[in-house]
C-alpha positions as CSV (number, residue, x, y, z in Angstrom):
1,X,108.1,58.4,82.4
2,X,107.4,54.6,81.8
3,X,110.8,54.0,83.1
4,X,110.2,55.4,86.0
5,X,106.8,53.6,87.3
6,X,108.5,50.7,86.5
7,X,111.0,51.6,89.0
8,X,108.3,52.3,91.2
9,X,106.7,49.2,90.6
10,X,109.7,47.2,91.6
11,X,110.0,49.4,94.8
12,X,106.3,48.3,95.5
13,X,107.0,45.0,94.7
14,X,110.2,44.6,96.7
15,X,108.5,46.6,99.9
16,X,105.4,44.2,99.8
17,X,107.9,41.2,99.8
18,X,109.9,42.7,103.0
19,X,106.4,43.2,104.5
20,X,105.5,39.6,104.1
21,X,108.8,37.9,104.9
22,X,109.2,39.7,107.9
23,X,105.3,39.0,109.3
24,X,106.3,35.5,108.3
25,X,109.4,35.4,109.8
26,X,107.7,37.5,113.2
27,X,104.7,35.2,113.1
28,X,102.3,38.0,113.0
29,X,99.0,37.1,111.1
30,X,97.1,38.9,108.5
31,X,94.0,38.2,110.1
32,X,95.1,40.7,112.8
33,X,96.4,43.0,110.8
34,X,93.4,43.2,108.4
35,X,91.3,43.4,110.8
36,X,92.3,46.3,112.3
37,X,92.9,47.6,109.2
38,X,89.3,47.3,107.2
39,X,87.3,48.2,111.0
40,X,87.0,52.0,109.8
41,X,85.9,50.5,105.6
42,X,82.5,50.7,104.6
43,X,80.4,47.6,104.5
44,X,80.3,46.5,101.4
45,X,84.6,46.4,102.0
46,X,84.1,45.0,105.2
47,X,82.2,42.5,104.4
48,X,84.2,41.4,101.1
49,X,87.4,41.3,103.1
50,X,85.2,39.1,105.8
51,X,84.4,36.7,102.8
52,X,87.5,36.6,101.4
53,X,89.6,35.6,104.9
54,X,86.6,33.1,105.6
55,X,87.5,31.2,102.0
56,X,90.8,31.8,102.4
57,X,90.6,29.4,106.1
58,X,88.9,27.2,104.3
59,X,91.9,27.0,101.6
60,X,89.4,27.8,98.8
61,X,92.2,28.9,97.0
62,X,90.2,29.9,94.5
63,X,87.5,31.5,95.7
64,X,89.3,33.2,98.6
65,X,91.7,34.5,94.9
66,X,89.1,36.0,93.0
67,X,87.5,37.8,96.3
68,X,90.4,39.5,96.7
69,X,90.8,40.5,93.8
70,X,87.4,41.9,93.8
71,X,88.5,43.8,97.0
72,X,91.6,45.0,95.3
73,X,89.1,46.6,92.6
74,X,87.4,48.8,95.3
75,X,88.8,51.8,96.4
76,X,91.1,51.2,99.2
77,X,93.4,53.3,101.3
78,X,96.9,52.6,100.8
79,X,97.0,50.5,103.9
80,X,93.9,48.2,102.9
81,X,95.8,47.8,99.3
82,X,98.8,46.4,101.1
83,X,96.6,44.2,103.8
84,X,94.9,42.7,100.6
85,X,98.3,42.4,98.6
86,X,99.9,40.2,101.4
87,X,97.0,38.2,102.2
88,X,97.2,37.3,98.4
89,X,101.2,36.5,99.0
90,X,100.4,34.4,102.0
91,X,97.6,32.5,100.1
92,X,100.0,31.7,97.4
93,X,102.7,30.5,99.7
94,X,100.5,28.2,101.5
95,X,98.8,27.0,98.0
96,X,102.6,26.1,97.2
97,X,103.1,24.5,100.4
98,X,99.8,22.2,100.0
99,X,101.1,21.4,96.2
100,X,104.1,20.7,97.5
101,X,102.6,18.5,100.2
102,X,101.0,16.3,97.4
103,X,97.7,18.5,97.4
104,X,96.3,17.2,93.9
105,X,93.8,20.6,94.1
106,X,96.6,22.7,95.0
107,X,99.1,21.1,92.1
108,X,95.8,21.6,89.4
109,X,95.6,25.1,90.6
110,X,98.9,25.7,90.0
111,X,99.0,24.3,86.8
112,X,96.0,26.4,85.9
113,X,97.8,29.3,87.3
114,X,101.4,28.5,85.3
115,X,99.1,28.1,81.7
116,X,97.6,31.3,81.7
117,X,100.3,32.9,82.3
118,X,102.0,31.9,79.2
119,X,99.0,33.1,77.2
């Protein structure tokens, strides 16, 4: 059985991944996409997903990180899951960029990021 949702994680994984390369590659936003997606939610999503996109323009990497995460511990329809899910995978690929750029915020938060991983 273990063997198996692990499978199924990697299919989730390896779906979310084709969803986000090809809505980078297609140049569609998630701002769109959310949106349409959280207009039928209840407020209290709506307006988490509202503050997490705002933080997220405002490359509170951060903040925008653990409002998401917030949202992902709400209970979402499938579609919401995934909307959240990318907007997290295009967060960290800009957050890469910015280090990458010479961002000093962007390198910490990575470094934070790398260390607690290895706890």
């Amino acid at each position: 059985m273990k063997r198996k949702s692990s499978a199924l994680i990697g299919l989730n994984y390896c779906l979310l991944l084709l969803l986000l390369a090809g809505c980078l590659l297609t140049g569609c936003r998630q701002d769109d996409l959310g949106d349409k997606i959280f207009a039928d939610a209840g407020p209290k999503i709506t307006q988490t997903w509202a503050k997490a996109k705002s933080l997220d323009a405002e490359n509170d990497y951060m903040s925008a990180a653990e409002v998401y995460d917030s949202l992902r511990q709400m209970n979402l329809t499938h579609k919401q899951e995934m909307a959240v899910k990318m907007a997290i995978g295009e967060l960290y690929i800009r957050l890469k960029r910015a280090a990458t750029a010479g961002d000093a915020s962007a390198k910490k938060i990575l470094e934070d990021i790398q260390e607690n991983s290895k706890k």
